[in-house]
C-alpha positions as CSV (number, residue, x, y, z in Angstrom):
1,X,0.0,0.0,0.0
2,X,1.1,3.2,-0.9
3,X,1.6,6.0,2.1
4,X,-0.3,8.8,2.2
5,X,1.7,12.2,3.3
6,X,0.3,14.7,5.4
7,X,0.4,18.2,2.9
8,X,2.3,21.2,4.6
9,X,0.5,22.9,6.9
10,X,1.7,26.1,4.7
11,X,-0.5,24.8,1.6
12,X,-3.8,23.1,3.1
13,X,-5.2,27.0,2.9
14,X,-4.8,26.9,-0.8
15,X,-6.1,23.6,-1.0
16,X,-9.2,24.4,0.7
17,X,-9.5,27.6,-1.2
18,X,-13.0,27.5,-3.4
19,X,-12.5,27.6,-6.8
20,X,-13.8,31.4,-8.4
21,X,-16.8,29.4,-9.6
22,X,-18.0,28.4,-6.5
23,X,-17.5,31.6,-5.0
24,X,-20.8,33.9,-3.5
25,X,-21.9,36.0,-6.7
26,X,-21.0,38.8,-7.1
27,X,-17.8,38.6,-5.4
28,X,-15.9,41.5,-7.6
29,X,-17.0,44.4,-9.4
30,X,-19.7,44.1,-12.1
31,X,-19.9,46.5,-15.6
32,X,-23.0,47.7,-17.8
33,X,-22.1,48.5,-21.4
34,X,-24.0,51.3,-22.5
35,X,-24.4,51.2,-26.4
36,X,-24.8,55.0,-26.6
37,X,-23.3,57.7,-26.1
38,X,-23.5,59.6,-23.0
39,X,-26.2,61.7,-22.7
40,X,-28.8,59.1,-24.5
41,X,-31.5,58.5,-22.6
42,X,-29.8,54.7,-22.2
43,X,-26.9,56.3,-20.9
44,X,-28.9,58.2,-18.1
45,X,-31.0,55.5,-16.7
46,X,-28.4,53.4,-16.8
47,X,-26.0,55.3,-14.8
48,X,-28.6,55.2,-12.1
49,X,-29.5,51.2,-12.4
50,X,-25.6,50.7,-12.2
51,X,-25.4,53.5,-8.8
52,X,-29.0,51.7,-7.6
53,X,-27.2,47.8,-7.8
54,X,-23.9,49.2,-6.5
55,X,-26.0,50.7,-3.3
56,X,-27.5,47.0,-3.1
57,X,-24.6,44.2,-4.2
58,X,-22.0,45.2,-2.1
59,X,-19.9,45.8,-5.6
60,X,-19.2,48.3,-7.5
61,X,-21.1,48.4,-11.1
62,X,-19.1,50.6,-13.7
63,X,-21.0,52.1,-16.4
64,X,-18.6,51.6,-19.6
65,X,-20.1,53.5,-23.0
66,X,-19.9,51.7,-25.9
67,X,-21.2,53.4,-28.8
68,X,-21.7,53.1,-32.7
69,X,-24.3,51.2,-35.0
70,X,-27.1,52.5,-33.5
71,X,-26.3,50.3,-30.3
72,X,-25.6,47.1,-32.1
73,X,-21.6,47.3,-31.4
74,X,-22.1,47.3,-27.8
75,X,-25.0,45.0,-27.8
76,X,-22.9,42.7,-29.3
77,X,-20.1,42.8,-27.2
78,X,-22.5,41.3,-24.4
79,X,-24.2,39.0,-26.7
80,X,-21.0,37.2,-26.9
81,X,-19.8,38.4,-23.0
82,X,-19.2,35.0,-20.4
83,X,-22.6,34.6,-18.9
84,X,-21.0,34.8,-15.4
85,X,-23.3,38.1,-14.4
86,X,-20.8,40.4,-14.3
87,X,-21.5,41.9,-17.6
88,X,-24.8,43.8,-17.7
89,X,-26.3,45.3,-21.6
90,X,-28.5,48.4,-21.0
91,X,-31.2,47.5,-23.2
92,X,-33.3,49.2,-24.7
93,X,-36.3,49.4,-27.2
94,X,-33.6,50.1,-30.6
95,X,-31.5,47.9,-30.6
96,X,-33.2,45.1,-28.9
97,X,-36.8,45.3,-30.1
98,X,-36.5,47.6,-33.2
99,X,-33.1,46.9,-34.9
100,X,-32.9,43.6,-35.7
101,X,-36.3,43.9,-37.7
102,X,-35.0,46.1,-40.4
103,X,-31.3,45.6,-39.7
104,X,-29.2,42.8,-40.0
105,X,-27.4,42.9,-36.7
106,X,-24.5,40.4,-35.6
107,X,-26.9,38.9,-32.3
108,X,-30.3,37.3,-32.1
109,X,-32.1,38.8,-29.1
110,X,-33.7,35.7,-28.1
111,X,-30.9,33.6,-28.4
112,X,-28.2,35.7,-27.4
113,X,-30.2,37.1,-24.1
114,X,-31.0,36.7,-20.9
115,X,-34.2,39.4,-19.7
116,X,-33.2,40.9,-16.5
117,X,-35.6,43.8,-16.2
118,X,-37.2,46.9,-17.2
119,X,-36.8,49.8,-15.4
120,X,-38.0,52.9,-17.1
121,X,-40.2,54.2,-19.9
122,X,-40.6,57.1,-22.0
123,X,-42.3,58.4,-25.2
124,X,-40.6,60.5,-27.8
125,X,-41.7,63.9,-29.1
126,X,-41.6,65.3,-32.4
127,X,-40.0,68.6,-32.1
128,X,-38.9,71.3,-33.8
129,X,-36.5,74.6,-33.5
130,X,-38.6,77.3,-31.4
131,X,-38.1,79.7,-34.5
132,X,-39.6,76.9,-36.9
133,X,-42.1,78.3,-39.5
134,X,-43.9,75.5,-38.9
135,X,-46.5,76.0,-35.4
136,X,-47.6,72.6,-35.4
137,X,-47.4,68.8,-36.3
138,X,-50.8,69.2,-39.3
139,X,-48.7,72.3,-41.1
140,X,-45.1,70.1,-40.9
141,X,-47.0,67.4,-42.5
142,X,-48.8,69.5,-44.7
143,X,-45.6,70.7,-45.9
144,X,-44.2,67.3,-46.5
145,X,-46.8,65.8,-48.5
146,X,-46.2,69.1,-50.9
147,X,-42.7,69.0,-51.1
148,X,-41.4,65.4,-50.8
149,X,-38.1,64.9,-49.0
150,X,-37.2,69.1,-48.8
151,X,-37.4,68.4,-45.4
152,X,-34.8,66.8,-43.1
153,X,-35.0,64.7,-40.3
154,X,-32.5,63.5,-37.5
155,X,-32.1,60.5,-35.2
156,X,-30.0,58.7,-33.3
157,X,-28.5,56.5,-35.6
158,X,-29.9,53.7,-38.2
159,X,-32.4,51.5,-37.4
160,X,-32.4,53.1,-33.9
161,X,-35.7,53.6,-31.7
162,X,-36.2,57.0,-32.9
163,X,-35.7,56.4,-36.5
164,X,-38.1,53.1,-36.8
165,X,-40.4,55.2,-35.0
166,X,-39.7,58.3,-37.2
167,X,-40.3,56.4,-40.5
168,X,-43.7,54.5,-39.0
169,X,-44.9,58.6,-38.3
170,X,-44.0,59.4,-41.9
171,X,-45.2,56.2,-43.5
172,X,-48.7,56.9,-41.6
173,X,-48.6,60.3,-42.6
174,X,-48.0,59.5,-46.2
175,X,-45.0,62.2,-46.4
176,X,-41.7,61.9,-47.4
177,X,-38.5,63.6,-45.2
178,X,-34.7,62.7,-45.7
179,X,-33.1,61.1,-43.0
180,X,-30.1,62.4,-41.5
181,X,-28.3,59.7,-39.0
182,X,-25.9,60.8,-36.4
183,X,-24.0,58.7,-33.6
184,X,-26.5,59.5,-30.7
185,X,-29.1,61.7,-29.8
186,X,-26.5,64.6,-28.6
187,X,-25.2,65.4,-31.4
188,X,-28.7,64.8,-33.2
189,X,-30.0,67.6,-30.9
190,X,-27.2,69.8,-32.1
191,X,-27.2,69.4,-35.2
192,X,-31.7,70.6,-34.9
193,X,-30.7,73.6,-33.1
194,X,-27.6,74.7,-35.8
195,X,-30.4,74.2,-38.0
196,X,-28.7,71.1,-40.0
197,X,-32.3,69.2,-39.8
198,X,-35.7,70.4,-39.4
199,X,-37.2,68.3,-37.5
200,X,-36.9,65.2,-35.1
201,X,-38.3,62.9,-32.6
202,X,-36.4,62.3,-29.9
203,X,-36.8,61.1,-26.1
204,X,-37.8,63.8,-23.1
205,X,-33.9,62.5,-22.1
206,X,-32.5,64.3,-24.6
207,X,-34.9,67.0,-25.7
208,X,-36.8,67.8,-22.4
209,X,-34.4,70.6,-21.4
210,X,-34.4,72.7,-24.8
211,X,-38.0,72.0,-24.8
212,X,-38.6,73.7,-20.9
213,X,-36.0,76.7,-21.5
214,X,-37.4,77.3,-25.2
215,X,-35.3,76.2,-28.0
216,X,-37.7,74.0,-28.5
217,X,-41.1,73.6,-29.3
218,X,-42.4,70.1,-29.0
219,X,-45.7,68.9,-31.3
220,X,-46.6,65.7,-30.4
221,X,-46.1,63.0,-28.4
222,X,-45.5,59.3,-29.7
223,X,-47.5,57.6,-26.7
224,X,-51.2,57.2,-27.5
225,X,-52.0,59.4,-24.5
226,X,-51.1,62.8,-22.6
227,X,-47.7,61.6,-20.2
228,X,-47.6,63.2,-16.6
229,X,-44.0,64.0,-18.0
230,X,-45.0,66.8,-20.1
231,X,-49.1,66.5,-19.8
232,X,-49.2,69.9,-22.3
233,X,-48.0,68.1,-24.9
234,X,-51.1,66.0,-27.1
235,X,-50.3,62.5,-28.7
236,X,-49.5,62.6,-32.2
237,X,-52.7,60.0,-32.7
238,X,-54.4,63.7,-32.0
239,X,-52.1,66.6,-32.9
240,X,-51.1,64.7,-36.3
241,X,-54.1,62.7,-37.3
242,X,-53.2,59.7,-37.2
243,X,-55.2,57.3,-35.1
244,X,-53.6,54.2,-33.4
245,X,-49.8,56.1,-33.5
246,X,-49.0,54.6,-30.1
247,X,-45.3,53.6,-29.2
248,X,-43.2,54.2,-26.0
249,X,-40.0,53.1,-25.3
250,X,-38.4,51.0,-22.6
251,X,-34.8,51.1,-21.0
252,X,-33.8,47.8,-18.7
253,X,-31.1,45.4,-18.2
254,X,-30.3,41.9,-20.1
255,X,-27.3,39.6,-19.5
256,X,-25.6,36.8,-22.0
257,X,-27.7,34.1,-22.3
258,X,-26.8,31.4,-20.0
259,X,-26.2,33.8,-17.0
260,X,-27.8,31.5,-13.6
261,X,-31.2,32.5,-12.7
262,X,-30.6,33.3,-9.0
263,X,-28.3,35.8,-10.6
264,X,-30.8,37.5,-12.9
265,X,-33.4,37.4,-9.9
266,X,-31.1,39.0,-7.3
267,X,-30.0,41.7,-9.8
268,X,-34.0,41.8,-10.2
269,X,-34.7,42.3,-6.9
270,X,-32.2,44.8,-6.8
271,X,-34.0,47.3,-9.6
272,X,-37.4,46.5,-7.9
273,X,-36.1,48.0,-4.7
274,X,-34.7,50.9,-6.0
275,X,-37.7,51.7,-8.0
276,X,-39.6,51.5,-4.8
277,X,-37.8,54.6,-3.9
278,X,-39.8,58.2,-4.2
279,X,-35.8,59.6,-4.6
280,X,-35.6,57.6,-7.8
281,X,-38.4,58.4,-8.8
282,X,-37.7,61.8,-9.1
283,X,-34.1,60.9,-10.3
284,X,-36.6,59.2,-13.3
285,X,-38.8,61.5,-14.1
286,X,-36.2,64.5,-13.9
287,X,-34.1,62.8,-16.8
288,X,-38.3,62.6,-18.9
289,X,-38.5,58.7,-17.7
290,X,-40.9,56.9,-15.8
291,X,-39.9,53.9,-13.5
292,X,-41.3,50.7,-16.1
293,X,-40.5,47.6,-13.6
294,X,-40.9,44.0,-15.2
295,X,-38.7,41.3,-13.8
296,X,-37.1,38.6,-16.1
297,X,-40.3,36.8,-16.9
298,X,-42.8,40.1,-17.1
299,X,-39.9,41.7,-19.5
300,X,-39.4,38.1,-21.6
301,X,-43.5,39.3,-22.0
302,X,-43.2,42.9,-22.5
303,X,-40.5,41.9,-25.9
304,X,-42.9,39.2,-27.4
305,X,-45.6,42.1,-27.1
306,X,-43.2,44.8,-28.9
307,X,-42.5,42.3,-31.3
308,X,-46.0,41.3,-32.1
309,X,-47.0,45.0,-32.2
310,X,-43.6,46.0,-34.4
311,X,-43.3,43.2,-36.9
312,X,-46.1,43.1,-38.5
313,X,-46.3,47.6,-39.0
314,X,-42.3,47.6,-40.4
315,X,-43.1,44.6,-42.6
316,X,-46.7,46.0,-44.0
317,X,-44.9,50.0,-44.5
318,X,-41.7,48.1,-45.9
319,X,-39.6,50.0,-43.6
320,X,-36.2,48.7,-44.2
321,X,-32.4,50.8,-43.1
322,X,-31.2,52.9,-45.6
């Protein structure tokens, strides 16, 4: 029989060690790529999501901005991230539920994903420079229809929420306006108030400051109703005649697919808590969101519904990236 010896007292420490694996998640610090720019309305809320889960993990979650393609470079980059949980996507309604219908983007969202949560919502505005000829959404259209394409329009990049719900308007309205992408809603809202485009609609994120101190006039919003976010403003259903225009947008968290469950619930948990809060709920609504909680399974239900709703419209108007 072979002898057994005793291991060094020195190295039974390492021996016993657990492997990483096995240690408690999240035992180092976690990251949320942002696909945007900062100062997208992504960018915002998901500053405070990664501030609300580093109050609550006992980690610190670093926002990291990963921009280009309207949001498909970062998107990607978690698509094909380990699904250990310590790489977070702030998702949102472009690139997860609008994109990949009229874009051929390198990730499947089913596939490639893991719902976390939802944890904001906002409709857009069509808006305009405050020293537009134009006093309202029925004389911009009017305009349109008479002069095909004289007009100019801006978003946040191709295939992006803004621009898939920009063409839907246009399509509806039966007027023609070029498109004129840039890398973010930013430099989209500089390039309206240098005059560069006429016209855009963009989120209360972005636009919700120039619209309060009046470079701005705002002329409908994209939601089928008045929003307590800016309850002056009437829904472009109304303002633009065009019954059934309803779309808002959503802003949450997914992970690679693969990622544990007890990890997507805890981070879950997490989001619902700080939600709870009436401080975040100013934090929201001063950045023109409003909290939009769904936990992995109500948010795998709220993307089948924006599918079902999406696909169909983009496929019937032909809506396809330039």
């Amino acid at each position: 029989m072979i002898a057994r010896r005793a291991l060094p007292a020195a190295l039974l420490p390492l021996f016993a060690r657990p492997s990483a694996a096995q240690q408690p998640w999240p035992s180092r610090p976690l990251r949320i790529v942002i696909p945007w720019p900062p100062g997208q309305a992504t960018d915002l809320v998901g500053r405070l999501m990664a501030q609300a889960l580093t109050d609550r993990l006992g980690q610190n979650v670093v926002p990291e901005n990963r921009a280009g393609a309207g949001g498909s470079i970062g998107t990607d980059s978690v698509a094909k991230a380990a699904p250990d949980g310590y790489t977070l996507l702030a998702a949102s309604i472009g690139p997860i539920s609008l994109g990949p219908l009229v874009n051929r983007v390198p990730y499947d969202v089913q596939r490639d994903f893991a719902p976390v949560a939802t944890f904001s919502g906002s409709p857009y505005f069509l808006v305009v420079k405050s020293d537009s000829r134009f006093n309202d959404a029925r004389s911009l259209i009017a305009h349109m229809k008479a002069n095909p394409g004289q007009l100019s329009y801006a978003s946040s990049g191709v295939g992006g929420a803004q621009h898939i719900l920009t063409a839907i308007f246009l399509a509806r309205a039966q007027a023609e306006a070029l498109h004129v992408p840039f890398q973010g809603s930013g430099p989209a809202m500089a390039a309206l108030l240098g005059g560069q485009v006429d016209w855009a609609i963009e989120t209360l994120a972005a636009a919700g400051a120039l619209i309060r101190n009046g470079q701005l006039k705002a002329f409908g919003t994209t939601a089928g109703r008045r929003t307590s976010l800016m309850p002056e403003v009437p829904p472009l259903a109304e303002a633009a005649d065009i019954p059934g225009y309803d779309y808002t947008g959503w802003i949450g968290l997914m992970a690679p697919a693969a990622t544990p469950r007890p990890v997507l619930d805890r981070i879950a948990a997490a989001l619902a808590d700080a939600a709870r809060q009436p401080e975040m709920l100013q934090r929201l609504a001063g950045i023109g969101t409003e909290a939009l909680f769904n936990d992995p399974d109500g948010f795998r239900t709220l993307l089948a519904q924006y599918r079902a709703n999406f696909e169909p419209a983009i496929r019937q108007l032909g809506i396809r990236a330039e």
